[in-house]
C-alpha positions in Angstrom: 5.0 3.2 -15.8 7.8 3.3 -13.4 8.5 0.8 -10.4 7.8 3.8 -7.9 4.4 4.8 -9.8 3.7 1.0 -9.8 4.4 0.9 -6.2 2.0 3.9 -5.3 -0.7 2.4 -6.8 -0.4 -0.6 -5.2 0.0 1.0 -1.8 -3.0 3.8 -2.7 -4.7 -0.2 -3.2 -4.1 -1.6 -0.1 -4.4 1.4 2.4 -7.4 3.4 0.4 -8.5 2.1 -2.4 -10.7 4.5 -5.4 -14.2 3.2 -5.6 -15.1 5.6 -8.4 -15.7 3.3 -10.4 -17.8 -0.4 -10.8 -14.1 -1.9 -11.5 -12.6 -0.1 -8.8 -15.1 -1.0 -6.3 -14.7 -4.5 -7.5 -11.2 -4.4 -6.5 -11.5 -2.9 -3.3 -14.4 -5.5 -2.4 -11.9 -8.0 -3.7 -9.3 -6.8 -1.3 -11.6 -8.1 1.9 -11.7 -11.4 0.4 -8.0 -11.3 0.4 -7.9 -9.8 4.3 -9.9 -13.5 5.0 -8.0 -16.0 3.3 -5.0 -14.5 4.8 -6.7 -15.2 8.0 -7.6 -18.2 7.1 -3.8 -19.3 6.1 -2.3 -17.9 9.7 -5.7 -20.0 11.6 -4.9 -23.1 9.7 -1.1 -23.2 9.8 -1.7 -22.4 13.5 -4.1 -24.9 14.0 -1.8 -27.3 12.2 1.2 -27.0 14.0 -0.5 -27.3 17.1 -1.7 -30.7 16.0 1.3 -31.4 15.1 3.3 -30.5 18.5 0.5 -32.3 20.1 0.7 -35.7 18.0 4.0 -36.6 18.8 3.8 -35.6 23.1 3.1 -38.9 24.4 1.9 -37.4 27.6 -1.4 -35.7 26.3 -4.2 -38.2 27.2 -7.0 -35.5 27.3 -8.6 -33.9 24.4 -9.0 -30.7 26.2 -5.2 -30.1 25.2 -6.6 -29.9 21.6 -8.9 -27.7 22.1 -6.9 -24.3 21.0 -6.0 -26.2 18.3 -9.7 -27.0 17.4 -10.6 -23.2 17.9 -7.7 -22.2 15.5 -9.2 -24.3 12.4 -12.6 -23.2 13.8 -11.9 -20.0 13.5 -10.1 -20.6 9.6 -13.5 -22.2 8.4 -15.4 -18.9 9.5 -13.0 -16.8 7.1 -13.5 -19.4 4.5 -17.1 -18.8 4.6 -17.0 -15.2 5.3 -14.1 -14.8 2.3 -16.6 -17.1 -0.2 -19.8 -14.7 1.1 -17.6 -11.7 0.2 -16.4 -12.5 -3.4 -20.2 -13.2 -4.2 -20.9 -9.1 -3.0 -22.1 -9.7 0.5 -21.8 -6.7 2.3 -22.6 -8.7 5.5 -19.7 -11.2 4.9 -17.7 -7.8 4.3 -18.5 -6.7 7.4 -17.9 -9.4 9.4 -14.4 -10.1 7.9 -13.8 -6.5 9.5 -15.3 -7.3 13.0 -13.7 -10.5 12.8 -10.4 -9.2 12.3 -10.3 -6.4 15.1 -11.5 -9.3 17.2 -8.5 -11.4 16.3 -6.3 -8.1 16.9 -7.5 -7.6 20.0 -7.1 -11.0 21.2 -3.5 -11.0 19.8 -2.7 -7.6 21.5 -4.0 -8.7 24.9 -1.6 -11.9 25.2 1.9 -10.4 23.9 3.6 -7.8 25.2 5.7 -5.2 23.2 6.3 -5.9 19.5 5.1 -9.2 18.1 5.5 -9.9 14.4 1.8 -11.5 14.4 0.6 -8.1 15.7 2.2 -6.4 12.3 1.1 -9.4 10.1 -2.5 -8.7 11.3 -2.1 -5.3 9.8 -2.3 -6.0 6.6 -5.7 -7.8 6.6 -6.9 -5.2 9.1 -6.3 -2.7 6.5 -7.0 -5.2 3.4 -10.5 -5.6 5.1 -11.4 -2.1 5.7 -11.1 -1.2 2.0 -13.2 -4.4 1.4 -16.0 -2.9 3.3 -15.6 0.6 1.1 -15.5 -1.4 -2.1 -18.2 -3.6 -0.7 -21.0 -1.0 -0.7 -19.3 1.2 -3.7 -20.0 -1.8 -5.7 -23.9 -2.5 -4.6 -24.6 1.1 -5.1 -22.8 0.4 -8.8 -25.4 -2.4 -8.8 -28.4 -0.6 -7.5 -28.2 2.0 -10.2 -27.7 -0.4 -12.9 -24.2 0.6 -14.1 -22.7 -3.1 -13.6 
C-alpha cells in the first residue's frame, strides 16, 4: 500500500469510521476510548502544572486557590472511568465520553477568544469520540446477533 492510501485510511478512521463489520466496529468503539484517555492526559497535565505553579507561590494560604486544579484531575478520573467502561463495550460510557467532550468544548470556547490551540486539540477527541459511539452500538448489534 502506498503512504497516501495508508493515510486515507487512517483519516476515513478517525473522521468516519466502517462498522460493517464486528472488527471494524471494534475499532471504531476503540477510537472513543482513545477520545478519553486523550482527555484524560490534557486534565491531568493541567491539573499538574497547576499544582505545580501553586506549590512553589509562597503567598497561597487558602486551599480555595487549588480548587481548579482539583477539578482538573477530577475531571481526568471521570475519563479514566468512562475510557475503562468503554473498552469493556459500554455504550453508556460511549456516550458519555461524547457529552463529556462537547461539555469540555464548550467550556473551552466560552473562556478564549479567537483561535486557541486547546480548541483544535479538542477536535480530535471530539471527532475520535463520535465514531466511538457509531462503533459502540455497531458492535452490540454484532453481539446481539451472535456474529462476535
Amino acid at each position: 500500500m502506498t503512504f497516501l492510501a495508508k493515510l486515507l485510511a487512517l483519516l476515513q478512521r478517525v473522521f468516519y469510521p466502517l462498522t460493517n463489520t464486528p472488527d471494524q466496529a471494534l475499532q471504531a468503539m476503540r477510537n472513543g476510548t482513545t477520545a478519553a484517555w486523550i482527555m484524560v492526559a490534557m486534565h491531568f497535565l493541567l491539573g499538574a502544572v497547576i499544582l505545580i505553579q501553586l506549590s512553589g507561590d509562597p503567598s497561597v494560604n487558602s486551599g480555595d486557590r487549588l480548587i481548579p486544579a482539583t477539578i482538573q484531575l477530577f475531571f481526568a478520573l471521570i475519563y479514566a472511568g468512562l475510557a475503562t467502561a468503554n473498552w469493556k463495550g459500554s455504550r453508556a460510557a460511549a456516550i458519555g465520553i461524547l457529552i463529556f467532550v462537547l461539555f469540555d468544548m464548550l467550556v473551552v470556547t466560552s473562556r478564549v477568544q479567537g483561535f486557541d490551540l486547546q480548541t483544535l486539540i479538542q477536535m480530535i477527541p471530539l471527532l475520535l469520540a463520535i465514531g466511538g459511539v457509531r462503533g459502540t452500538f455497531a458492535y452490540a448489534r454484532f453481539v446481539k446477533t451472535g456474529e462476535v
